[in-house]
N, C-alpha and C positions, 0 to 999 in steps of 0.2 A: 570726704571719705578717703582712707587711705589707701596707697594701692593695695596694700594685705588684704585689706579689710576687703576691696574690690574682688579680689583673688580667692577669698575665703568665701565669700556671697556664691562664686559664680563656679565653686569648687562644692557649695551644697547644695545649689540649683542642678548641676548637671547630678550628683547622686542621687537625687528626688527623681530626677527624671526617670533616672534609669530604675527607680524603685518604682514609679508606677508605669514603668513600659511593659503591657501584657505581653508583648511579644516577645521580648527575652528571657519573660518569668516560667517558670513550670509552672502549668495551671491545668486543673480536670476541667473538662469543660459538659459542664453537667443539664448543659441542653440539647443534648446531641441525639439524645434520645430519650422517650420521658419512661418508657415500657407500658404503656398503655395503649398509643394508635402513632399513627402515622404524621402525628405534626412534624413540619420541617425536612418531610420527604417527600417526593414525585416520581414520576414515572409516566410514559404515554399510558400503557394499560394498568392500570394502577387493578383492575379485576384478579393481575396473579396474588397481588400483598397484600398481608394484614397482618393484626397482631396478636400473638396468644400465648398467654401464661407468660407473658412479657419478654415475649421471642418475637423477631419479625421472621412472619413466613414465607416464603415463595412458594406457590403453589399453580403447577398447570395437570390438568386434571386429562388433556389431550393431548396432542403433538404440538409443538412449537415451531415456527416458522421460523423465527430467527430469535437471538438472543434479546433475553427483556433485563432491563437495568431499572432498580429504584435508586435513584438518586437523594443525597443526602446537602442542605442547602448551604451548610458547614463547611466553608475553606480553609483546606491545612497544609502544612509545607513543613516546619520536624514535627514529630507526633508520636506516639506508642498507641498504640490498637491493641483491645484484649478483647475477644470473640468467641464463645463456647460457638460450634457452628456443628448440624446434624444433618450430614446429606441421609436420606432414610434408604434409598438407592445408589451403593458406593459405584454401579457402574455408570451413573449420571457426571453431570459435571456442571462444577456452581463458582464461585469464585468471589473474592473482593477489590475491589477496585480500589485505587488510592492514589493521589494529584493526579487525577484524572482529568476530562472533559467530556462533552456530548462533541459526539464526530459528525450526526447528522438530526432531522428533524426526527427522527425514529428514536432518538435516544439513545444510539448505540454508540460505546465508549473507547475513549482514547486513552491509552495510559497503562501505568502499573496494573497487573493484577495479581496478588496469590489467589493460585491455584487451588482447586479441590475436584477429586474424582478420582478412579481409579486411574493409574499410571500418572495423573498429573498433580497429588498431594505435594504441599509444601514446596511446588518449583514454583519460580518467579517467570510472569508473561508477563509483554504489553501488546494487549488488545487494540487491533486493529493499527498497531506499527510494528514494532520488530520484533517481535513475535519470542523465542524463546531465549532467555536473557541467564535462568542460573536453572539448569536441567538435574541436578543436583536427585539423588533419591533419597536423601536423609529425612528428609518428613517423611516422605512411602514408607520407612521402615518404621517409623515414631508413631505414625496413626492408629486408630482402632476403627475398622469398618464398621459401620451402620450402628455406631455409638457416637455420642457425642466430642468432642476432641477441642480441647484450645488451641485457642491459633491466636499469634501475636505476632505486631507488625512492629517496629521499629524504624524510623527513617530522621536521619539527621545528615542536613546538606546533600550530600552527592551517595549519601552511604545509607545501604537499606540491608534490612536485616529481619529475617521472618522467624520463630519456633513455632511448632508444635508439640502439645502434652511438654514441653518445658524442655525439647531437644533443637539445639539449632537446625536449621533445615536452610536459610540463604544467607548470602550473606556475599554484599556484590557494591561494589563502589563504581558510579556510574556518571563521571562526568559528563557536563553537555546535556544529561539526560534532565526529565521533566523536574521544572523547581516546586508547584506546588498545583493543586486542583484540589479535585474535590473527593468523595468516596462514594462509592456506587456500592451497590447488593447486585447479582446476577442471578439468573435461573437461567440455563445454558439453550439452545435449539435442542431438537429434539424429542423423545420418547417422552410421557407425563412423568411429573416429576415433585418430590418437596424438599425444600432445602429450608433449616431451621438457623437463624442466628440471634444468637442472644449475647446482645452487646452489655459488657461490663465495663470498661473504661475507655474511656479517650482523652487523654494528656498531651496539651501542648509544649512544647520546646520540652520535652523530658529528660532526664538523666539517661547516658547510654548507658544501660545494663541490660543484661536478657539472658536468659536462660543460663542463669548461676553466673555470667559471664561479664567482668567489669569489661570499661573502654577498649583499655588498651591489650585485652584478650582478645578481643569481639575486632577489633582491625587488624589484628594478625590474620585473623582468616577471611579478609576482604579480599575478593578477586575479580578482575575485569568481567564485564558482561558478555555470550555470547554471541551476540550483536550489538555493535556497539553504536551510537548515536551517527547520524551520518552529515549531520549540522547543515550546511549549505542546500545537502543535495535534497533536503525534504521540501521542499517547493519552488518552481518555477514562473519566472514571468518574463514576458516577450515586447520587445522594441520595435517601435514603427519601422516598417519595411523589412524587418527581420526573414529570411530566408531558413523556411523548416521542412527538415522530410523524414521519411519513412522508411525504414528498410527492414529486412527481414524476408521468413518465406511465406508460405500459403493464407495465413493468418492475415500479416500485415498486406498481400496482393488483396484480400478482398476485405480491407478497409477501404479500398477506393470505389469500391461495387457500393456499400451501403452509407459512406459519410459520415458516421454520426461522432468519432472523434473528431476531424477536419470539423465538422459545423459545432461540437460544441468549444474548440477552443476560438473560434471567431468568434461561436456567442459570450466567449469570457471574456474580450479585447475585442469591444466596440466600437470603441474610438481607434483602434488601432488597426495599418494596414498588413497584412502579413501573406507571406506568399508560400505554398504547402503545395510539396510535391512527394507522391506515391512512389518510393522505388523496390519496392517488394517485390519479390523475382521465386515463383513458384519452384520450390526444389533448392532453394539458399541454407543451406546450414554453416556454425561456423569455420568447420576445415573446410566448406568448396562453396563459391559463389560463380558457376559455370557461365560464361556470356558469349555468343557467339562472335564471330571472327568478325575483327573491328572494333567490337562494341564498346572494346575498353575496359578496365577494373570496376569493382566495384567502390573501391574510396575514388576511384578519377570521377566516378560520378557523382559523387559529394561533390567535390572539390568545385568540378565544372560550374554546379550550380552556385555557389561559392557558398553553402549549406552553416546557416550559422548554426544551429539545433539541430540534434540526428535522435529519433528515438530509434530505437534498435531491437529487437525482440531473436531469439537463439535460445535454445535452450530444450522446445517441448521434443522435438524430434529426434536429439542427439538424446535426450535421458531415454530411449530404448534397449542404449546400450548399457546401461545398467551404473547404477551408482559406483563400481570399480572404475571407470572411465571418466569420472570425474575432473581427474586433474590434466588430462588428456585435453578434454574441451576446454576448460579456462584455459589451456596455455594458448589454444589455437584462437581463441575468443580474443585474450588478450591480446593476441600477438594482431587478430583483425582487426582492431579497433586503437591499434596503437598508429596503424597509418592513416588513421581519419582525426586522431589527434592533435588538435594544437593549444596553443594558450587561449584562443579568441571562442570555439567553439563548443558548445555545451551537449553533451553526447548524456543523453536518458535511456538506461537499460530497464528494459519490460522479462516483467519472469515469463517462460512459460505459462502458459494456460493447463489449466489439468484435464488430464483424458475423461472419457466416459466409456470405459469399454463395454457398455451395455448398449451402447449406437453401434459400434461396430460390427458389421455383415459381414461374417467371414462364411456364407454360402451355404450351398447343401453339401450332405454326402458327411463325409470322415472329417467333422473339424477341428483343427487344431486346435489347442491353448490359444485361448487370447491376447496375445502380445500384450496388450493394455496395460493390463494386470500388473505384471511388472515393471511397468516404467517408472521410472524414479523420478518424476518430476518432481516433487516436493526437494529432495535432496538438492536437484541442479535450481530449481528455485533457490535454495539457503546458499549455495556458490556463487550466482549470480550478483547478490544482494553483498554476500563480503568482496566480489570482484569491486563492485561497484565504491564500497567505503572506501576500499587498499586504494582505487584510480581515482579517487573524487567525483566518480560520475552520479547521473542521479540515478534512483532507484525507483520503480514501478510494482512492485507485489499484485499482480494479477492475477495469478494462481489460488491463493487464500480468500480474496476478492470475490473470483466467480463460486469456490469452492463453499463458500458458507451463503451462496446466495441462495433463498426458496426457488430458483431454477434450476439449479444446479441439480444434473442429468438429464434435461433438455435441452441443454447450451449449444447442443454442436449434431450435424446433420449425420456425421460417421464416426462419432467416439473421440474426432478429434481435430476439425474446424468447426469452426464458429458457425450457426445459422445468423442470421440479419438480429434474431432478439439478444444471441449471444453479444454480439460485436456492440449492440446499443449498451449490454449491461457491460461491456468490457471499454468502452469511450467513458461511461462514465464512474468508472471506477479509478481510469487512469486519473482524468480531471479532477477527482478529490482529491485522490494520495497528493498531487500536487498543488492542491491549497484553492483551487478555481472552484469545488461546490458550485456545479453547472451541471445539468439532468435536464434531458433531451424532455420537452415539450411538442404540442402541435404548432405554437404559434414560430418553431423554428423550423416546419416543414417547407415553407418557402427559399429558407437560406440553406438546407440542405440541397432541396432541388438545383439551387442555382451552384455548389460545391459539387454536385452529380456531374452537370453539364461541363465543368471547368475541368474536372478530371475524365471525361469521354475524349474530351479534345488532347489531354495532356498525355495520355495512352498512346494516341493515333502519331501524336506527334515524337515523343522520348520513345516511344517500343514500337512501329509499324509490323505489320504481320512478315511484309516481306523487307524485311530487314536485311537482307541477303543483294538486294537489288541498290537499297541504297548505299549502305558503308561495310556491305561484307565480303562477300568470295564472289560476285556475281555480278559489281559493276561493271562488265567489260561490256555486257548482253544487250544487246539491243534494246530491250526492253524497258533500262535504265535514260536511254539518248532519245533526243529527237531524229524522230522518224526522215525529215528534212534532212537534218544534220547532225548526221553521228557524231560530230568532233562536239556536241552540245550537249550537257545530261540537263534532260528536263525534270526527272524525279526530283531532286535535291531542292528544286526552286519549289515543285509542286509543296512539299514537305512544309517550307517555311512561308504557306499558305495559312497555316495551325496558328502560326506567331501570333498575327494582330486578333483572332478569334478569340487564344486563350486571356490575350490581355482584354478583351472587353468582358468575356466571362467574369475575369477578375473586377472590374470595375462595378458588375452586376454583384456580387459576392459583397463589395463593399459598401454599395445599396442599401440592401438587404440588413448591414448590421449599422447602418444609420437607423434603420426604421426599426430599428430591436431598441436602441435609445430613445427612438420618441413613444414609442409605444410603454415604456416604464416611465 
């Protein structure tokens, strides 16, 4: 054979190929939904869905605890979505999902959603990560309440693009962001509720057009997301012997009262030894980390430990002052967190927690407003999260977290720490956002116990009550010396009695997550 002829073979072989590659062809894909029932869909409570007049329904007839997702078994990645979709209550809220995931065994989703409800038609979210991505009010204005409404989804490579009734509404080019999932249906938490969709097309790899609007109109008006992907900093993982601690104020002081973040990132690194110190200091915000005389700064106490991971939490305290002071705290933020900075160590920012000002006792007699009310957490929450992109550091969303959890308004003993079931639901929210899927169990109540005992000792020994005596204003007192011999301070030596305790605590600690290995 000749080389032509070789050249010519393997010159109609590759166009064949590409002639039967579904994946670069535009194709309907006409099993996505048959309009009859539910083949090809799930859901945990599958009791909200069904199907009628060849619409799939969502239907809760009560209150909803948390958001229900039917999932569709169909993976896509570029696509066009056409949806007639009828929320029957426009002050509800329903949505669609698209290269999505399940974020947990609940069913609850990861990923793109458009929006639907009052105030949030036509914007583009992602559920359960960064939350509001093109806030845009051009669907709001294009809707028709408590009528039916098309909604069309568009997404090709990094570039997504929503209309409603045939008016662009997003239109967001999102590198880094999610390549492909799946598509979900929602019925939101909350008030009972029906949410109608009647799916009419789903095209894969489609042509970009939408809404009257060829290609290269439809990318003129592509614009960055407003949060953007934070790549590295979505999940965390920790090296043997690795040195982690804690800082912050009241919040993080009494993560070491109840453990259950410390015990579940142990239970997430079994095999691994890791050494976790509390330095949460009651009354820490980011302009003032007050320490008494001696005690040293607050990064010299990083440092000392020689802190390879700092989670960090700022934020719920200072948002009292009102979303106008926003740029105020991040500079003071940044500027604290720029001397704990280096190349080696991995600094994880925690949002605020959200208040409850319905715990708040603000007494008998004439009482005030309740401060609560207007605190801006959410705001210093969404600063928090772009401080964190701008620095690289990683990011925490614990605000949104506890705020959509069925406890939320029980979380906290005074509207604004944590009770012991708070702090459980708030360890193990952290531990998801960063990729560990670890939920506190009984059978981890032994290795909490013995994380209790490690940080009793680790108290007594980094913060002593009378701290004054040992490295403050007050060593000169007798009280500090041997009674024999003044020229001797016996405190100091008493102090590093704590040393070999904490390290066998630790030893016990590591025990404890041998037997979490044998026990699986």
């Amino acid at each position: 054979m000749k080389a032509s002829q070789v050249r010519s073979g393997l010159i109609m072989l590759l166009l064949l190929l590409i002639g039967n590659a579904g994946f670069s062809q535009k194709k309907t894909d006409t099993g996505f939904f048959n309009k009859k029932d539910l083949t090809g869909w799930s859901a945990v409570n599958m009791q909200y869905w069904s199907v009628e007049d060849g619409a799939i329904v969502g239907r809760a007839t009560e209150k909803v605890a948390k958001n229900q997702f039917l999932w569709s078994d169909v993976k896509v990645t570029d696509f066009y979505l056409n949806v007639d979709v009828l929320l029957e209550t426009n002050d509800r809220n329903a949505g669609i999902q698209f290269r999505s995931k399940k974020a947990d065994a609940s069913g609850q989703a990861l990923g793109y959603q458009a929006d639907m409800g009052k105030d949030v038609w036509g914007r583009l979210y992602h559920e359960h990560g960064r939350e509001k991505l093109d806030w845009s009010d051009r669907g709001e204005k294009a809707v028709k309440p408590g009528q039916w409404n098309k909604y069309e989804i568009l997404v090709s490579g990094d570039r997504i693009w929503t209309a409603i009734n045939g008016k662009l509404a997003v239109s967001v080019k999102d590198p880094g962001g999610d390549p492909s999932g799946y598509i979900a249906l929602q019925i939101h938490s909350g008030d009972a509720q029906t949410v109608r969709y009647k799916i009419n097309t789903l095209v894969h790899n489609p042509k970009v057009e939408l809404a009257g609007l060829n290609e290269a109109q439809l990318v003129k008006e592509l614009k960055l997301p407003l949060n953007k992907p934070v790549g590295k900093t979505s999940s965390l993982t920790f090296g043997e012997n690795e040195v982690i601690v804690f800082a912050g104020g009241t919040n993080i002081v009494n993560m070491r009262k109840d453990c259950y973040l410390e015990t579940l990132l142990m239970a997430a690194h079994p095999h691994t030894r890791l050494h976790i110190w509390n330095l949460g200091w009651d009354g820490d915000t980011a302009y003032e980390q007050f320490r008494d005389v001696g005690f040293g700064k607050w990064s010299k106490n990083l440092d000392s430990l020689g802190a390879d991971i700092a989670f960090v939490q700022f934020g719920q305290m200072e948002s009292l002052q009102g979303e106008a002071a926003i740029p105020e705290f991040i500079n003071a933020y940044k500027k604290l967190l720029s001397g704990v900075k280096t190349g080696k160590r991995r600094i994880v920012l925690i949002s605020p927690v959200p208040f409850e000002p319905a715990n708040l006792n603000l007494g008998k007699g004439n009482v005030p407003e309740n401060p609560l009310n207007k605190a801006a957490a959410e705001q210093y929450t969404d600063a928090v999260r772009q401080l964190a992109a701008q620095e690289g550091y990683h990011f925490v969303d614990l605000y949104h977290s506890l705020q959509k959890s069925p406890r939320a308004g029980s979380l906290t003993f005074d509207g604004i720490h944590l009770t012991p079931e708070g702090q459980q639901l708030a360890a193990e929210a952290i531990v998801q956002e960063l990729g560990m899927h670890q939920r506190f169990t009984e059978k981890l109540e032994p290795l909490r116990k013995e994380v209790l005992t490690k940080n009793q000792l680790w108290i007594g020994y980094w913060r002593p009550g009378n701290w004054a005596f040992l490295g403050g204003d007050r060593t000169t007192v007798p009280f500090s010396h041997d009674w024999k011999n003044t020229e001797k301070r016996i405190f100091p030596e008493e102090i590093k009695g704590f040393e070999p305790l904490i390290r066998e605590a630790e030893i016990r600690i590591s025990e404890q997550q041998n037997l979490l290995v044998t026990q699986n």
